[in-house]
N, C-alpha and C positions, 0 to 999 in steps of 0.2 A: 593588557597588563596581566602581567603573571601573580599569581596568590596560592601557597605551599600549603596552605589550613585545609588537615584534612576532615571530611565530615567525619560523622558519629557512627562507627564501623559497624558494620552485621548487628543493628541494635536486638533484633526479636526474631526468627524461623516460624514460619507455621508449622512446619515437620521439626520437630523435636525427637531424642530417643526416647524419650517421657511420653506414653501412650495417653496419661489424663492430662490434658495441659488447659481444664477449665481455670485454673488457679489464674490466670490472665486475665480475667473478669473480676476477678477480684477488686474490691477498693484499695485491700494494702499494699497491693502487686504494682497497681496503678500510680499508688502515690510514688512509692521508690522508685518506679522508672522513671515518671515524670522529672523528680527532685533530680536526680542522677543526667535528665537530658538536659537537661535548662544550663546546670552548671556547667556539663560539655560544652554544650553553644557558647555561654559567656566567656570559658576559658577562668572558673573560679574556683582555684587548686583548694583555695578555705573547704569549698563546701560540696567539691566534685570528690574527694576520697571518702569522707567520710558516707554520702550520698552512695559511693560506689561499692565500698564494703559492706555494705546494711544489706544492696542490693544481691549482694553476690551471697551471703548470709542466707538470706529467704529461699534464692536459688538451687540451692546447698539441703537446704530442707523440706523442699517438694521434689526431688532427685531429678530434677533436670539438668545432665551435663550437659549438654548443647547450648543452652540458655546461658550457664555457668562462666565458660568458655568463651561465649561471647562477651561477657562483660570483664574477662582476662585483655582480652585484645582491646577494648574500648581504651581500659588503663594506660596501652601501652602507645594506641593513638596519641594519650591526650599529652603522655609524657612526650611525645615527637612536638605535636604544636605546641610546648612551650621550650622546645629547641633542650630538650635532656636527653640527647639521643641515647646517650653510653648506658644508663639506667635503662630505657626503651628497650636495649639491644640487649643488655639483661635478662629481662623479663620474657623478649621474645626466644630466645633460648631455650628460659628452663622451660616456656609453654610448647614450644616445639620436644623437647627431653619427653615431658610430663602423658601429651598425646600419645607417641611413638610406645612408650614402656606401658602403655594401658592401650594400646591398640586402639586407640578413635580412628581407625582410620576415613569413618565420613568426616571428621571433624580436621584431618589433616590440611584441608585447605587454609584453614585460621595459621598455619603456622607458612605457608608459602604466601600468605596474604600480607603478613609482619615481615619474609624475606623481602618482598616487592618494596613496601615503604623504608627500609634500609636500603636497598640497594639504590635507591631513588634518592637519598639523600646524600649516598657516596658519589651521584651523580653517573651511576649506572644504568641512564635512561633504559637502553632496549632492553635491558634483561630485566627492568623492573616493568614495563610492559609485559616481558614476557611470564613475569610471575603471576600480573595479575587476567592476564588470561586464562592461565592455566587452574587459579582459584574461581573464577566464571565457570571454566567446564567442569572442576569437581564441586562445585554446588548445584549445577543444572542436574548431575548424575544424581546427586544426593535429594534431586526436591527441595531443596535451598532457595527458594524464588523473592519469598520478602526480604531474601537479606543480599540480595543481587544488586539493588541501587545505588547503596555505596563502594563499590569494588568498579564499577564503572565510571563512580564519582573518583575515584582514584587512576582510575586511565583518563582521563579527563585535563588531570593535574597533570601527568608527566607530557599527555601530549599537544597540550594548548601550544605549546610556545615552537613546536617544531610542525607541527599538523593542526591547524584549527579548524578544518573540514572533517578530519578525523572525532575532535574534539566534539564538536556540533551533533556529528549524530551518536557520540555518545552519550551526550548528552539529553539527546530525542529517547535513545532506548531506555536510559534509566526511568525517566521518567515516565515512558510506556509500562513499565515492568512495575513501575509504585504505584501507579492510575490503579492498578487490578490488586499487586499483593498486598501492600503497604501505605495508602493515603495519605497514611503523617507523615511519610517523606516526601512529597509534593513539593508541599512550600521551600521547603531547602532547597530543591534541584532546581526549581523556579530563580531561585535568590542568585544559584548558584548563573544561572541562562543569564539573568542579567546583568551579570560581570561579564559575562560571554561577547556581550554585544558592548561594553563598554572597552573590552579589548581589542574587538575589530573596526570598531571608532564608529559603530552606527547609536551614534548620542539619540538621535529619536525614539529607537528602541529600548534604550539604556529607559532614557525619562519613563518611558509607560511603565516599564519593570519595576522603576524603583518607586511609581506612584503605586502598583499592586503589593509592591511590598509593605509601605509602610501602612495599608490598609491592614495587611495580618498581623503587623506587632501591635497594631492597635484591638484586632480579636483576640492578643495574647500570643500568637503566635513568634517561633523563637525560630532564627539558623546560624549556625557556625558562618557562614558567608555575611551575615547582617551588615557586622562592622565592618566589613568590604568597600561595600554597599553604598554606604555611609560615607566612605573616607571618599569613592570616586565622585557621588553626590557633592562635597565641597568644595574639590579642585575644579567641577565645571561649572561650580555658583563662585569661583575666582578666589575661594579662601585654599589657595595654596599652602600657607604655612601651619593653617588649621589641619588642615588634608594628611602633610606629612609627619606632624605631631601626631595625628592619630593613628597612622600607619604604625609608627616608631611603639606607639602605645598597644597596638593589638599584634604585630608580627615578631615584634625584635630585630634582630639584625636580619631576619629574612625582609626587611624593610626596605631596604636599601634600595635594591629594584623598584619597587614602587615609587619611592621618593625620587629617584630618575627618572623616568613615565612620568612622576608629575610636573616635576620642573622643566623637562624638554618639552612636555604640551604648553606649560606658562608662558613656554621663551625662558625659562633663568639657566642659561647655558651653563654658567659659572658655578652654581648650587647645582645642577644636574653631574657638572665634573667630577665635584668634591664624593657624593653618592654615589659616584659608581666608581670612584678609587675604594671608599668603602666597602661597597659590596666587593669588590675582586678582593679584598685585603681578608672580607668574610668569610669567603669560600674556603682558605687555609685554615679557617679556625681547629682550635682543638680538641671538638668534640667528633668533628669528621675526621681526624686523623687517627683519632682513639677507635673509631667506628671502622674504617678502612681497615686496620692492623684486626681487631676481632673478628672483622665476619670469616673469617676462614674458618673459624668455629663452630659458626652457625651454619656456613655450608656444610660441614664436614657431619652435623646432626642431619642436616636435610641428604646428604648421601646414603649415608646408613639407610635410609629410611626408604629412599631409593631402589637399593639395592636387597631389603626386605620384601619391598614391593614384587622387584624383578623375579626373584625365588619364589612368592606366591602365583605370579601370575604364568610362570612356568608349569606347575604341578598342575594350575589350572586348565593349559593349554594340552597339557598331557591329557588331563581326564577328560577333557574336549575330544581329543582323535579317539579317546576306545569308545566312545560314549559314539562319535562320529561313526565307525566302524561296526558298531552293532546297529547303528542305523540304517547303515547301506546294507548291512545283511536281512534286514527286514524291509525293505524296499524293495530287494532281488525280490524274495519271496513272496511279494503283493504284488510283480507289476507285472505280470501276465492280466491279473484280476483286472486291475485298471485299467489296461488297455483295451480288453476286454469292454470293459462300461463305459470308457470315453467312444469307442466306435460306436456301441448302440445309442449313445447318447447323439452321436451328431448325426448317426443315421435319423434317429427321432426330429432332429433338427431340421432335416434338410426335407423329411416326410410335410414337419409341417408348415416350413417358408413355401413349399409346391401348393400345398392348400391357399398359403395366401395367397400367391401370384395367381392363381386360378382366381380365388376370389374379385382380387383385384382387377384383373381382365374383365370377368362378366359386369365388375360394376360402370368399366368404362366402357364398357360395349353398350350397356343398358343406354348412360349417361350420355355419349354421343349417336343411339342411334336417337334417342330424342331431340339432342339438342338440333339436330339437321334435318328429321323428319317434322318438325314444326313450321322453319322458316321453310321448305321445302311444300308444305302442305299450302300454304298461305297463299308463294309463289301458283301454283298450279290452280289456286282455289279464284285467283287475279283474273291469271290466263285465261278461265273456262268465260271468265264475265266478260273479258273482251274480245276472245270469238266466240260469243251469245249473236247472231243475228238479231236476236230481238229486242235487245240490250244497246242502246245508241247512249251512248253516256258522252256528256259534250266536253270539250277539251280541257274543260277546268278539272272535272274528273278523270277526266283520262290521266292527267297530268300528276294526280295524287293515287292514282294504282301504280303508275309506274314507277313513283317515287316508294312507294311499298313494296315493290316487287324488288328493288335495286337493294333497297334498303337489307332485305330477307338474304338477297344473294350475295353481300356483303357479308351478312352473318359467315352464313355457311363458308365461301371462302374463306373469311379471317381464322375461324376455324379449323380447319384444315391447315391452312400456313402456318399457326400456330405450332400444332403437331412436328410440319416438317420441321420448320426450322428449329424447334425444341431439341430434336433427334438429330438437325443438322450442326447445329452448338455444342450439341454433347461429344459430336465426332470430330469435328474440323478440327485443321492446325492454327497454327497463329496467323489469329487476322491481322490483313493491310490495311494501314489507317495513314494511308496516303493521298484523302480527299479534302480542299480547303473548302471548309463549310462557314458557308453566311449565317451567321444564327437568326440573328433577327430576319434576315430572308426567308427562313425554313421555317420558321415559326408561321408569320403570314401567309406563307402558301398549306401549311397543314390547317391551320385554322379557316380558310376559304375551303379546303377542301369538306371540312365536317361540320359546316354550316345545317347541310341536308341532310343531317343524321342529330339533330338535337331534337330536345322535345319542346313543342311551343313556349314561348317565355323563356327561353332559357337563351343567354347571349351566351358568345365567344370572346374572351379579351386577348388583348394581348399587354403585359407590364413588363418592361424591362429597361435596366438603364445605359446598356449596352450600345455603342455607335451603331451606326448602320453598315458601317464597313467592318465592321467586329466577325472578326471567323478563327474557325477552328483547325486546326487538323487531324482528324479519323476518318471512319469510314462512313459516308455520307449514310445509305441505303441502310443498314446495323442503327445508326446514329435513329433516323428516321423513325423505323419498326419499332424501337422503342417507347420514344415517342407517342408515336401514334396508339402503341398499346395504352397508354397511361391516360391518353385522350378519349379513346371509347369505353374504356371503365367507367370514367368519370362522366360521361353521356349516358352509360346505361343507368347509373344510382343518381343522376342529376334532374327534377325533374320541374321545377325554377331557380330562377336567382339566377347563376352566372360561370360560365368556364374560364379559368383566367391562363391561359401560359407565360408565365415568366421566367426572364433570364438575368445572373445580373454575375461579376468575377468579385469574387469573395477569398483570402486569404490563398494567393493563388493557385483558383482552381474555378471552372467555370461551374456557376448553378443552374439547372433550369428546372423550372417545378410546374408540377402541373397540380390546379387546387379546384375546387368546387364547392358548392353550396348544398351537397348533395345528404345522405344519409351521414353521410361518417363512418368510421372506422375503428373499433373497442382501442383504446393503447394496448391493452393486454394481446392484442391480435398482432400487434406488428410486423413483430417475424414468420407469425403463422399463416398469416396472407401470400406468402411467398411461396410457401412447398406445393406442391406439385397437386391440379385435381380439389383443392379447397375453396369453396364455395361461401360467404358467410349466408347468401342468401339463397337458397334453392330453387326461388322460381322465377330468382334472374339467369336469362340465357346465358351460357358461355360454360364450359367445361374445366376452366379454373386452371390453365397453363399460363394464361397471359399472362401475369404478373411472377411467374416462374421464368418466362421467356424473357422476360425484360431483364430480369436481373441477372439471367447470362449472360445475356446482349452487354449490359453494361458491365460487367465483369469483365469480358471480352476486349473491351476499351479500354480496360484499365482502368475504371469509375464504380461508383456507388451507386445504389440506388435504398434508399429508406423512405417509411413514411415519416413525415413530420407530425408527431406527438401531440406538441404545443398549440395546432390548429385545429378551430372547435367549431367553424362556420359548417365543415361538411370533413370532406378529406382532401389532404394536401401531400401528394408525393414527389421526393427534391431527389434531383439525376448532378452530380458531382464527378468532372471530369478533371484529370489533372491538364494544366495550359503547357503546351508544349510542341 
């Protein structure tokens, strides 16, 4: 349903030309805006002039023309919602004359703001669009942000009925723009949203809008949309005729439309007929035709004004290029200097990234000559006990040196394969991922593999809801290593409870996680477990690439690898491939 009512224009700026603008605090300030907005809203010509000149009075004698100005345009609003356009078009005039000959020009928006709502009532949709865009970016220039909410409530209006996607999120931005500048204009935009949704026929939305509504007229709160509100509230509680009375009672002949909306959602075909012979008959009316024949007038002020503009912003553009020209001559003259100090400067740069990388080297030299002269010592420390002649250790023992010794040599290798393939992922072309992998197959066979590398108490599971004939296509052996990386992390910080690997196709894409009961993992470390050589714990073995290697591995595939946050048992890391 379309509705022509427009709100309560630029009511207040926080930037004012007025440098004191504490008089806002005021109680008497307060009162007269207040009396002045209420009447807007109701549409109560009794007690909105008198309310508005008192206003403009006070404004007048705290020397705020900006404020002034604003409440010129409010008038001229109010004269449109009650269909006076010719008066309006008056008014918008001499305020447009009155700017122009006193140079407001931050205020010149107010007078392309009144072009837009005429040209929109001669039914010059895009150029009254295009007005009130052009009033948006000369308020954004000027610091105008509180008075920004209604001028979008006015692109709203023209473009519900051709664009209501457009509409919608102008609707979102106004009322983004009042959340911070303006709060009193909240409820409005709100009133205004849930016409929004009673014109796109989502009535569920409508009902919650119009139960928040009638909570704020019950705080006292007031909007030019209320009776809207109100009228669409009727027609879908089946009082039709009440509905379009009261349309007729708040719009005028801009009613008509309405009153057709309502009777074609009734069914009264025959009363929707009659409505919309009316409205076409209203559209000729003779206030639009007295409005049509004038505004060549009103253009012809906003040219001039134009064209004054154009001659400023010339002389401007003039003292731009000498202003331009003396700069580049002192630019000449300084850029020897510069170039000068940008070389030393990145010679100093490059001095001391060499320091780092040195640094960096000895710390992974230190860091892997330990990590491999441990398990390495161990190994050899095995060795010496079982070529000891004097040393008979019987097979049960034997059987748990050798399980120590494999175990150490595992280290060391992983290791090193680590490294390469690190350095091998960094260089390679694009991997083939033309292997069909059994998931739950590979799962079972990696978990039988690292039975003999857990620590007593501690199981291997397997969860997944995956068939048994469920497979994938990558590359098996990539697929694997990463895998497997995620499995000895979780072995090394796991030291009861339970290893779980799971797999399951979620929003298609396959998951497979690998979780533990182990230490855990800070949140705040997530992504920092990832970079190259990080350690959370330093006197857990491993040199801190694994979990760097895996997430090229999987990058590689085309997949994800993160930790999961939400798990608090130990840590939980989930491998995301797309199904394909």
């Amino acid at each position: 349903m379309k509705f022509i009512i427009l709100t309560l224009a630029l009511l207040f700026s926080t930037f004012t030309v007025k440098a004191d603008d504490s008089y806002k605090n005021s109680k008497e300030y307060l009162t007269l805006r207040d009396s002045m907005r209420n009447a807007f809203n109701r549409g109560d010509s009794a007690r909105f002039f008198p309310a508005l000149n008192a206003l403009q009075d006070y404004l007048l004698k705290q020397d705020d023309q900006h404020a002034y100005y604003t409440q010129r345009c409010n008038e001229i609003v109010f004269l449109m919602n009650r269909q006076r356009i010719f008066e309006a078009y008056k008014l918008a005039r001499q305020l447009a004359n009155e700017l122009r000959e006193k140079k407001l020009d931050k205020e010149m928006y107010m007078a392309y703001n009144m072009l837009g709502h005429l040209n929109r009532y001669c039914g010059n949709r895009e150029t009254a669009k295009e007005n009130f865009r052009q009033v948006i970016r000369m308020m954004e220039k000027a610091g105008y942000y509180e008075s920004m909410p209604p001028i979008y409530m006015n692109l709203v209006n023209v473009s519900l009925s051709d664009d209501p996607e457009e509409a919608r999120k102008m609707l979102e931005k106004a009322k983004e723009i009042a959340e911070t500048y303006a709060p009193d204009r909240v409820f409005d935009i709100e009133t205004r949203q849930t016409l929004s949704y009673f014109n796109s026929g989502d009535i569920p939305a409508f009902l919650e809008g119009y139960k928040k509504y009638r909570e704020g007229v019950a705080e006292g709160k007031t909007s030019v949309h209320g009776r809207n509100v109100d009228i669409c509230y009727e027609s879908l509680q089946g009082n039709v005729d009440k509905a379009v009375a009261m349309a007729y009672d708040a719009l005028g002949d801009e009613a008509h439309e309405t009153a057709t909306i309502i009777y074609e959602r009734a069914g009264r075909w025959k009363d929707a007929y009659e409505s919309l012979k009316k409205q076409t008959t209203a559209k000729d009316s003779v206030n639009n035709v007295i409005l049509s024949n004038s505004m060549q007038g009103f253009r012809d002020e906003m040219t001039v004004y134009d064209i004054e503009r154009q001659v400023a912003r010339t002389r401007i553009i003039t003292l731009a290029i000498i202003i331009l020209l003396l700069l580049m001559l002192i630019t000449a003259l300084v850029y020897i200097s510069y170039t000068r100090y940008r070389y030393m400067k990145e010679l100093k740069q490059a001095y001391e990234h060499a320091l780092e990388s040195d640094k960096l080297k000895d710390a992974f030299i230190r860091n892997m000559s330990h990590e491999v002269r441990t398990p390495l010592n161990v190994i050899a420390g095995f060795a010496q006990v079982l070529a000891n002649p004097d040393l008979s250790p019987d097979a049960e023992k034997r059987k748990e040196i050798a399980q120590v010794i494999q175990k150490n040599n595992y280290l060391i290798t992983s290791q090193i394969d680590e490294m390469i393939e690190l350095a091998l992922n960094e260089s390679a072309a694009d991997t083939k991922k033309t292997d069909n992998v059994a998931v739950n197959d590979l799962l079972h066979k990696l978990a039988k593999e690292k039975e003999l590398f857990v620590s007593a108490g501690v199981a291997i599971n397997i969860s997944t809801t995956l068939a048994d004939d469920y497979a994938i296509t990558t590359n098996r052996e990539m697929l694997r290593r990463a895998i497997v990386t995620l499995i000895d992390n979780a072995i090394k910080y796991t030291s009861k409870g339970t290893i779980t690997l799971g797999a399951t196709e979620k929003d298609g894409q396959l998951e497979l996680s690998v979780e533990d009961t182990g230490c855990g993992i800070p949140p705040e470390e997530a992504d920092h477990i990832f970079e190259r050589f990080v350690k959370l714990n330093t006197f857990k073995e491993g040199i801190g690439l694994g979990l760097p290697l895996c997430r090229k591995i999987i990058s590689r595939l085309d997949g994800t690898i993160s930790l999961d946050t939400s798990y608090k048992e130990g840590a939980r890391f989930v491998i995301r491939l797309n199904i394909g």
